[in-house]
FILOKOL-764115 format. One record per residue (C-alpha): residue number from 1; x, y, z. Coordinates in steps of 0.1 Angstrom, whole numbers. Layout:
<lumvex seza="NUM" c1="X" c2="Y" c3="Z"/>
...
// end
This chain:
<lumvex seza="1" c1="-351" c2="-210" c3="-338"/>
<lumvex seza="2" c1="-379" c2="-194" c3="-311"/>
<lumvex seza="3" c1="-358" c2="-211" c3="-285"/>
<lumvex seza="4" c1="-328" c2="-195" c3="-293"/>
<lumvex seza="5" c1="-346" c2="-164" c3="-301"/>
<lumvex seza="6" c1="-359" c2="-165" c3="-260"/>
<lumvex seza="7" c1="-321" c2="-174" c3="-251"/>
<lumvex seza="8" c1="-306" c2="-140" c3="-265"/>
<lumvex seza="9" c1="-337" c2="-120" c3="-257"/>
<lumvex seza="10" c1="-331" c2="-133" c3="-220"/>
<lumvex seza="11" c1="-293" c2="-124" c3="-222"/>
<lumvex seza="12" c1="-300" c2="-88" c3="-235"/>
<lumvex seza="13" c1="-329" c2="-84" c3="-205"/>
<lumvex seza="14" c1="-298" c2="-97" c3="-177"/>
<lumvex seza="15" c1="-273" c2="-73" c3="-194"/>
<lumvex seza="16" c1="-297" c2="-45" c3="-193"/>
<lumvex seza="17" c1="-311" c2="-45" c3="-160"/>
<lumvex seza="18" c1="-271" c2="-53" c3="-148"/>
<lumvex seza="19" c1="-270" c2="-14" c3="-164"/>
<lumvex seza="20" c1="-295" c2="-3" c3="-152"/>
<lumvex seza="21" c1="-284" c2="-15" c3="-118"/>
<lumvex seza="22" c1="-248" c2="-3" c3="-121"/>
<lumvex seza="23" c1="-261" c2="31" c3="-128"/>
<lumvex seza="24" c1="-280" c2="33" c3="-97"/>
<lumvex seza="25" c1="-250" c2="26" c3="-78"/>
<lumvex seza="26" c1="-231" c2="48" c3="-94"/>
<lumvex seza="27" c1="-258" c2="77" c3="-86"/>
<lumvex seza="28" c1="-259" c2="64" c3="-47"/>
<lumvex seza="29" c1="-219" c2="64" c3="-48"/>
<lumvex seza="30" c1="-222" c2="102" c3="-45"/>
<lumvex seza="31" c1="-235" c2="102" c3="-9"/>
<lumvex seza="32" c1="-207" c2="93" c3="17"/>
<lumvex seza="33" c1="-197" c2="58" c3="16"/>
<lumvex seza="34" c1="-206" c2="46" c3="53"/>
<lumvex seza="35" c1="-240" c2="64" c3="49"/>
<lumvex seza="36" c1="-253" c2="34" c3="35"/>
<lumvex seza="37" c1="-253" c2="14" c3="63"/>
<lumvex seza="38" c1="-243" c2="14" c3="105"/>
<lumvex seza="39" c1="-228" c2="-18" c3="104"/>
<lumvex seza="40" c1="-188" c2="-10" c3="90"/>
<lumvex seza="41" c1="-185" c2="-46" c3="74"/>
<lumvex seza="42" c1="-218" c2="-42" c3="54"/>
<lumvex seza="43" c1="-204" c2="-11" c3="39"/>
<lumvex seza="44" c1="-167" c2="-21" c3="33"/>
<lumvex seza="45" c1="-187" c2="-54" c3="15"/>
<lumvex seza="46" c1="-207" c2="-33" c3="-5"/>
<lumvex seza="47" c1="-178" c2="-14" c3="-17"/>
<lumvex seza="48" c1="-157" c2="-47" c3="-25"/>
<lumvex seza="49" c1="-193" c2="-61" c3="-45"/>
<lumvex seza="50" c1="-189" c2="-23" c3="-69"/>
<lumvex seza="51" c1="-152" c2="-31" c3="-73"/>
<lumvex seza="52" c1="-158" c2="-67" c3="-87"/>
<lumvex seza="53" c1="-181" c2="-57" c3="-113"/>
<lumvex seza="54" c1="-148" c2="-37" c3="-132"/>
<lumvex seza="55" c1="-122" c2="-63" c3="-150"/>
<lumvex seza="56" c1="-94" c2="-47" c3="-136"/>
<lumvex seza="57" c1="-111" c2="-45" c3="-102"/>
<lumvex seza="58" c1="-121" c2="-79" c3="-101"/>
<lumvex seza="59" c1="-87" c2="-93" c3="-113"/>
<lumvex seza="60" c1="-73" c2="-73" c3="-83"/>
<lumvex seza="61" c1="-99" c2="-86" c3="-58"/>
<lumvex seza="62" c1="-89" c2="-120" c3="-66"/>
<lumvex seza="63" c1="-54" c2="-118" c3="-61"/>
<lumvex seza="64" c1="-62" c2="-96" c3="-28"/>
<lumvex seza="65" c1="-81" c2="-125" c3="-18"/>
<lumvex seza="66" c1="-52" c2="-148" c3="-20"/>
<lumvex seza="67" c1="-29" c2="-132" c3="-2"/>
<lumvex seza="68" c1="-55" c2="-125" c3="28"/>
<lumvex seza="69" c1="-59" c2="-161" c3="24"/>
<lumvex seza="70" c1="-22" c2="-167" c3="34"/>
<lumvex seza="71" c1="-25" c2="-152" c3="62"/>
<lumvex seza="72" c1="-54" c2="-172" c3="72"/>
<lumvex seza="73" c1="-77" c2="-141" c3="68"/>
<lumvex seza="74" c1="-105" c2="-134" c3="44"/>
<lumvex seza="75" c1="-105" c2="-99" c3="30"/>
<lumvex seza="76" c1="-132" c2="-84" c3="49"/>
<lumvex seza="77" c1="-111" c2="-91" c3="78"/>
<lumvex seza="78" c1="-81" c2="-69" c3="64"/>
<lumvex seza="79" c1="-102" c2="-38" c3="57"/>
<lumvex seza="80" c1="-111" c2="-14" c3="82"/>
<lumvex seza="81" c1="-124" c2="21" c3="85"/>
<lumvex seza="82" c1="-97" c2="52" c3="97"/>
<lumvex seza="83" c1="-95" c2="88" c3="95"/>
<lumvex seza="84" c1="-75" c2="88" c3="61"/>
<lumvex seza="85" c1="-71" c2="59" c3="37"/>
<lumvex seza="86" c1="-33" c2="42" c3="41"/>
<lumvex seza="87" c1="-26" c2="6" c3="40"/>
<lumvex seza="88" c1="-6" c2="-4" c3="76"/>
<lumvex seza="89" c1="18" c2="-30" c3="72"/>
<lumvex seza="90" c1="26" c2="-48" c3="103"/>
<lumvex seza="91" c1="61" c2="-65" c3="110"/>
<lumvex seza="92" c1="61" c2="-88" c3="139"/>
<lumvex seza="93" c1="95" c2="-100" c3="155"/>
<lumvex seza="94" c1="97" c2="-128" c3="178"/>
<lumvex seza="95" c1="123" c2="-143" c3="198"/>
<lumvex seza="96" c1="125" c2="-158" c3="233"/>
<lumvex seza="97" c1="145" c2="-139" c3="267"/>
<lumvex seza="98" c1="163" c2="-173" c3="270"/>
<lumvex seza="99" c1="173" c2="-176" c3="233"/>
<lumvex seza="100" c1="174" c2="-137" c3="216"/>
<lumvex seza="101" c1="195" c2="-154" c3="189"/>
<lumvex seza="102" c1="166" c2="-175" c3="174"/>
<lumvex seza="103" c1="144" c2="-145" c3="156"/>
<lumvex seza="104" c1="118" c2="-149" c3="133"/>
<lumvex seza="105" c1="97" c2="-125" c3="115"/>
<lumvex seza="106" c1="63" c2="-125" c3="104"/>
<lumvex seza="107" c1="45" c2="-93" c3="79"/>
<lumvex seza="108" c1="8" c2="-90" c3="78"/>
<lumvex seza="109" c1="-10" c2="-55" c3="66"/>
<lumvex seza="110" c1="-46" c2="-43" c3="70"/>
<lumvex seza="111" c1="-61" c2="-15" c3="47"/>
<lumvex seza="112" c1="-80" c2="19" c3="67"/>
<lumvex seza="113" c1="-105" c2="35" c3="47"/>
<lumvex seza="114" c1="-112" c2="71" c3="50"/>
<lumvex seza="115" c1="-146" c2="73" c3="68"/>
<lumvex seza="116" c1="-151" c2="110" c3="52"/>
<lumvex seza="117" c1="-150" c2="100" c3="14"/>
<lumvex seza="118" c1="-177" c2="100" c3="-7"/>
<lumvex seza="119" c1="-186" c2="63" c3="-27"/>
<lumvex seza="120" c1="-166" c2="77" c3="-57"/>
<lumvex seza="121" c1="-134" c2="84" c3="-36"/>
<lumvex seza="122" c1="-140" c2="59" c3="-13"/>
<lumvex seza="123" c1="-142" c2="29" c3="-44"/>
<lumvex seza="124" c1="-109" c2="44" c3="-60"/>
<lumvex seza="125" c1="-90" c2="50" c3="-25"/>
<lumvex seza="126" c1="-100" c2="9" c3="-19"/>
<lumvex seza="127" c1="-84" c2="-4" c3="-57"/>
<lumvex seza="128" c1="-54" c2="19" c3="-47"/>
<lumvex seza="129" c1="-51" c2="4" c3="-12"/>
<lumvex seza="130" c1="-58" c2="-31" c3="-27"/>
<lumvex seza="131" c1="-25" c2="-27" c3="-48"/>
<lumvex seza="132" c1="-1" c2="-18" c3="-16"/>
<lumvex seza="133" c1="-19" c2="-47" c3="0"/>
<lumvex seza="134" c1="-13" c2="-74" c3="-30"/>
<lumvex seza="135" c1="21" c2="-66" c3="-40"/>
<lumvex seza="136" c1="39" c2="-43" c3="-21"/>
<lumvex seza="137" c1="72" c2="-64" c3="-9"/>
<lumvex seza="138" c1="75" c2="-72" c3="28"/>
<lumvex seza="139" c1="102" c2="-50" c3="44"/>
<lumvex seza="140" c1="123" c2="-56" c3="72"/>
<lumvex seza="141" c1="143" c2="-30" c3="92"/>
<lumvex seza="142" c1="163" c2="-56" c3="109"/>
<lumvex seza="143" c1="188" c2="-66" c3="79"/>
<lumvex seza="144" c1="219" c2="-49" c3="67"/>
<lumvex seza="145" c1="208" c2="-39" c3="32"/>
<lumvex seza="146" c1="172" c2="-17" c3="44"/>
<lumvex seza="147" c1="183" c2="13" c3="31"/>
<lumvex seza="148" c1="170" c2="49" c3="28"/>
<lumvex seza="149" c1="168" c2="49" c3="-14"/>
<lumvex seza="150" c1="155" c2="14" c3="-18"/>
<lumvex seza="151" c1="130" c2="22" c3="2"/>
<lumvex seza="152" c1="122" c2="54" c3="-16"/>
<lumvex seza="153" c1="122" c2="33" c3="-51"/>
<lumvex seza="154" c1="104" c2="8" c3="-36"/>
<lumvex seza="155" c1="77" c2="29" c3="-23"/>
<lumvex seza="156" c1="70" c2="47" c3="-58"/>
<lumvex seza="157" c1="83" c2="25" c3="-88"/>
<lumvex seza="158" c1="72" c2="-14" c3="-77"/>
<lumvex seza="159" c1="44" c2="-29" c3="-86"/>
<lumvex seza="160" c1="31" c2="-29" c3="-51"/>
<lumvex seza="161" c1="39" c2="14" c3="-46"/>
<lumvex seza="162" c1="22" c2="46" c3="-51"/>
<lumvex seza="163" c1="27" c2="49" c3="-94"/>
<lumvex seza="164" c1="14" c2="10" c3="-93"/>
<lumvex seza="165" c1="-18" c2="17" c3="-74"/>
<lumvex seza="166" c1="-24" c2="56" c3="-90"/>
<lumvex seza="167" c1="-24" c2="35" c3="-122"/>
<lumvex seza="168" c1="-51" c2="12" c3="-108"/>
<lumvex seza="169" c1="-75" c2="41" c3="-96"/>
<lumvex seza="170" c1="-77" c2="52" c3="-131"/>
<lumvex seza="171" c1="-81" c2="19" c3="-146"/>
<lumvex seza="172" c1="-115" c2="18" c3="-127"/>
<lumvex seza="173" c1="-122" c2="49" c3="-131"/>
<lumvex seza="174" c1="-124" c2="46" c3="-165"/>
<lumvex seza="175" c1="-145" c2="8" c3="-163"/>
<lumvex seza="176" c1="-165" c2="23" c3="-137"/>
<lumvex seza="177" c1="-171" c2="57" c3="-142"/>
<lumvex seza="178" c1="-178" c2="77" c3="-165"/>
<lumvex seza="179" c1="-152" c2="102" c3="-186"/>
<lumvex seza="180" c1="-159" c2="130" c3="-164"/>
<lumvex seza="181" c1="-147" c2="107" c3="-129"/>
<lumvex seza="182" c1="-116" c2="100" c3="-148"/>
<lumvex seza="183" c1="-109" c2="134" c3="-163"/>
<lumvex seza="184" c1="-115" c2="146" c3="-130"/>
<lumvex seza="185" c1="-96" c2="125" c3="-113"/>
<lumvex seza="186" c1="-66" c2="139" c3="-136"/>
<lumvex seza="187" c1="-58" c2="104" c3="-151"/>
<lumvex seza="188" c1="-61" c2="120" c3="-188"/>
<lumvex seza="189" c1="-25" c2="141" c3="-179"/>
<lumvex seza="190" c1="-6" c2="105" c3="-178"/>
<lumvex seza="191" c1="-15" c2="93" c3="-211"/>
<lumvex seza="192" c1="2" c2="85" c3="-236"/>
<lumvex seza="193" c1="-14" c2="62" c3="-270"/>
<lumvex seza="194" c1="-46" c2="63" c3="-246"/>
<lumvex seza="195" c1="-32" c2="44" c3="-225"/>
<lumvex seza="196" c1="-19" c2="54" c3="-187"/>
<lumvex seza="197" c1="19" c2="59" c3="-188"/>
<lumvex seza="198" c1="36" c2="44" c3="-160"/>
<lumvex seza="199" c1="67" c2="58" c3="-162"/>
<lumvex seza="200" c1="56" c2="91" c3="-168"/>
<lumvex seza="201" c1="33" c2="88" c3="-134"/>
<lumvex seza="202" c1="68" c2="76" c3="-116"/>
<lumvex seza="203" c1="85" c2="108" c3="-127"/>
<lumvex seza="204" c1="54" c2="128" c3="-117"/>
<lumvex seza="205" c1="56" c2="110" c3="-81"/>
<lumvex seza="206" c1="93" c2="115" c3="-80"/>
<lumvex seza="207" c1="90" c2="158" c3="-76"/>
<lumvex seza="208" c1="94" c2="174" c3="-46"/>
<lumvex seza="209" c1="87" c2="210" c3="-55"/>
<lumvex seza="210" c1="104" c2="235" c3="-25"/>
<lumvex seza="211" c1="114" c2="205" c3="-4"/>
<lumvex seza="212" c1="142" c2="201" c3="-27"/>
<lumvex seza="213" c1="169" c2="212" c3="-5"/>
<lumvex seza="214" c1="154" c2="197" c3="27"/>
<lumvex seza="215" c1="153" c2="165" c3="2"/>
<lumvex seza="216" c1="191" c2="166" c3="-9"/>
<lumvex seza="217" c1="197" c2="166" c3="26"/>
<lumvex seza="218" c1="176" c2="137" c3="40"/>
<lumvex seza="219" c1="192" c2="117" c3="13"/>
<lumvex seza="220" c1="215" c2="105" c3="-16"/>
<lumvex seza="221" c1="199" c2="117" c3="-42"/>
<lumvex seza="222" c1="223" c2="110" c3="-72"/>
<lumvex seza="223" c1="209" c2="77" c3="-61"/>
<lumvex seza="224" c1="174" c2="89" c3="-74"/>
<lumvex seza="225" c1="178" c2="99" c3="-108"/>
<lumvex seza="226" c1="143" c2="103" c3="-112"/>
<lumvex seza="227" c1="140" c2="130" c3="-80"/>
<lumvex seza="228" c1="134" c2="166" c3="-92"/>
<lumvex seza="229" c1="122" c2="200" c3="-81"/>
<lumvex seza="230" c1="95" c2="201" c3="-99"/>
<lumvex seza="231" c1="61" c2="212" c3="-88"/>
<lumvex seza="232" c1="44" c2="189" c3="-67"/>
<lumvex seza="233" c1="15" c2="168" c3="-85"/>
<lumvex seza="234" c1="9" c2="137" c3="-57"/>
<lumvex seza="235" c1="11" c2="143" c3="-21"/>
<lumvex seza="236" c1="9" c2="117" c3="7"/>
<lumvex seza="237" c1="-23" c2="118" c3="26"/>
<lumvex seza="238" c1="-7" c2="103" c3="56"/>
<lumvex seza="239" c1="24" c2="130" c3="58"/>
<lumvex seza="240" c1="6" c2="157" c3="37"/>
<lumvex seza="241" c1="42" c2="159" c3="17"/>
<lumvex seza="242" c1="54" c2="148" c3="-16"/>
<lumvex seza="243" c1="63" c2="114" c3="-20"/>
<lumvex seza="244" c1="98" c2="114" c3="-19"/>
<lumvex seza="245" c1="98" c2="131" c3="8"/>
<lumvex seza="246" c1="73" c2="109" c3="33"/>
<lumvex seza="247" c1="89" c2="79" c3="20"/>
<lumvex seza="248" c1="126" c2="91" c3="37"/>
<lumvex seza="249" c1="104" c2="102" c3="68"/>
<lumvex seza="250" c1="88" c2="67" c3="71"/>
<lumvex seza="251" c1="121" c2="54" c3="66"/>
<lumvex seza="252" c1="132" c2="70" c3="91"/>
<lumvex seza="253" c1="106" c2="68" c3="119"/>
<lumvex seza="254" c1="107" c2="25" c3="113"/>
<lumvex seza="255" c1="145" c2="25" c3="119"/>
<lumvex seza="256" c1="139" c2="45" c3="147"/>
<lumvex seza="257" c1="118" c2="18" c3="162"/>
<lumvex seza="258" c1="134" c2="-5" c3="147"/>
<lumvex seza="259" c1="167" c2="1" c3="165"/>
<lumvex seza="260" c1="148" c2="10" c3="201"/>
<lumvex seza="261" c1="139" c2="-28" c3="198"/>
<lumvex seza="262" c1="171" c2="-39" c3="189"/>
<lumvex seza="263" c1="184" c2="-22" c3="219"/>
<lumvex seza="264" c1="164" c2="-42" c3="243"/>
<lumvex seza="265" c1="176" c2="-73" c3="223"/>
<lumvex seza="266" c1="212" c2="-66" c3="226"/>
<lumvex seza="267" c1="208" c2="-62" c3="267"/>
<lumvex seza="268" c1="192" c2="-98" c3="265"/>
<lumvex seza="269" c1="217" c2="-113" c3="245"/>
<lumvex seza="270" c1="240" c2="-96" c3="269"/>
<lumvex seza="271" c1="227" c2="-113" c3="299"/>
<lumvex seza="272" c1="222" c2="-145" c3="285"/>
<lumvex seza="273" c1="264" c2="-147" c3="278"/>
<lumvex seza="274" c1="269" c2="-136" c3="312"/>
<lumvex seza="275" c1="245" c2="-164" c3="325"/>
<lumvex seza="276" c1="253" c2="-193" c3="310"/>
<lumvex seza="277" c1="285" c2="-204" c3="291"/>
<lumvex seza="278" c1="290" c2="-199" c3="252"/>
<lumvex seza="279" c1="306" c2="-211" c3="226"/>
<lumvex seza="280" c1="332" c2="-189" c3="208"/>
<lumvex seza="281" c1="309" c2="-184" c3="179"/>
<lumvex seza="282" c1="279" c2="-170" c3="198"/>
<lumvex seza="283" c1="306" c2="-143" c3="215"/>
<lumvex seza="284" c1="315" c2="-135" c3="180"/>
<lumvex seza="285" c1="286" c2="-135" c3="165"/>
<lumvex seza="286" c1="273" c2="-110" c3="192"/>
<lumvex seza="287" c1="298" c2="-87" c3="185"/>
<lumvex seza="288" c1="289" c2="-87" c3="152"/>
<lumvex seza="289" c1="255" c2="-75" c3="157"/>
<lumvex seza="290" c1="268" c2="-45" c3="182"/>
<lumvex seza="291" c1="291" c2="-33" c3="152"/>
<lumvex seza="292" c1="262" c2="-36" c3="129"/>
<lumvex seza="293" c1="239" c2="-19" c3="153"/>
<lumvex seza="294" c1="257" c2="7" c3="161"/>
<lumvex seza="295" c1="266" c2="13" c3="124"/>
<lumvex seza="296" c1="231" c2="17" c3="118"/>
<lumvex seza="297" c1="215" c2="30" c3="143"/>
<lumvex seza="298" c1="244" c2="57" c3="162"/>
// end
């Protein structure tokens, strides 16, 4: 019986001094979050350490991990610190001057971490990034179906976009923190039972305020049934506009790219058929891809 008396009095001295310690990182999360050290990967550890120790961020971490890990990355390597907090997804296209008909794609993304933040922000802006990074779909600009209001949906309603990883923040914030983080944070106006309600959040990201008319222009939007003029609750930090609106401006900006680069693969393609004799299905297929670029892109 004393033995198993010392056992739980052991396990209640751990728990309390893991308190104990959990409050005093909370109380140094109030100073900026690169304050605590000058090396970057010490503090982006430190941060990912903080995260573990909630459920949900731990869960999250763990399948963060994994996907890193497919890319032959560990996490650490995949965070970085920027002047706002964005998750920059990276799609790399490959093919050969001598062959421009053999392409192959490859999608990696690295999360930036607003230097400026304080712990607090800093800790939420990660889960939120960590969410784009673990399950946001890879995109590609390249294929006939990358459209304007997929994009859009994809960008707010998937479990990889913006309602997704708003969802998260407040998840730890409620683990983490205290009430007053979360009611501060606003995460009390989207619940419904107690509970965050995600469809209510993806309405909320879906208003555009006085862009409306700008918006109706930019896109379909009897495609977006969600889409309203209501005020603005969530803006994007990296366009400073609503949602709906940076999402069509993104859109628009990768296509742009997008179909620069297919230029420059057309003229190769172009000489190659002039160089070297074809079959008729490479002629055909070439002008296949001039009617689909220039549908697209003109």
């Amino acid at each position: 019986m004393r033995a198993i008396f010392l056992v739980i009095m052991l396990i209640f001295s751990l728990n309390s001094l893991s308190d104990e310690f959990l409050d005093l990182k909370r109380a140094e999360l109030n100073k900026n979050w690169t304050s605590y050290s000058r090396l970057e990967k010490t503090n982006i550890r430190r941060l990912l350490e903080l995260l573990k120790s909630s459920e949900e961020g731990a869960r999250l971490l763990s399948s963060a991990e994994y996907r890193a890990s497919k890319w032959g990355m560990s996490l650490i390597d995949c965070i970085k610190v920027g002047n706002t907090s964005l998750t920059d997804t990276t799609l790399t296209r490959k093919f050969t001057a001598g062959n421009p008909f053999n392409v192959s794609y490859e999608s990696r993304s690295v999360i930036y971490l607003n230097r400026s933040l304080s712990g607090v922000h800093a800790l939420l802006d990660l889960a939120h990034e960590l969410v784009h990074f673990t399950n946001r779909k890879s995109f590609n600009p390249y294929v006939v179906n990358f459209n304007t209001v997929d994009f859009v949906k994809e960008t707010i309603e998937s479990e990889g976009g913006e309602a997704a990883a708003f969802e998260m923040e407040c998840k730890v914030a409620k683990e983490f923190f205290n009430e007053h983080v979360y009611h501060k944070h606003g995460c009390h106006k989207y619940e419904k039972d107690g509970e965050i309600d995600r469809q209510l959040l993806v309405e909320k990201f879906y208003s555009v305020g006085s862009y409306w008319s700008e918006f109706k222009k930019m896109v379909k939007v009897d495609q977006l049934e969600l889409a309203n003029s209501n005020d603005v609750e969530f803006y994007s930090s990296a366009y400073s506009k609503p949602y709906p609106v940076a999402a069509v401006e993104e859109y628009q900006q990768i296509m742009s790219r997008a179909c620069a680069n297919e230029d420059k693969r057309i003229e190769l393609l172009d000489l190659a058929l002039q160089r070297s004799p074809a079959g008729q299905s490479d002629y055909q297929h070439f002008d296949e891809l001039k009617q689909v670029h220039s549908s697209r892109c003109y």
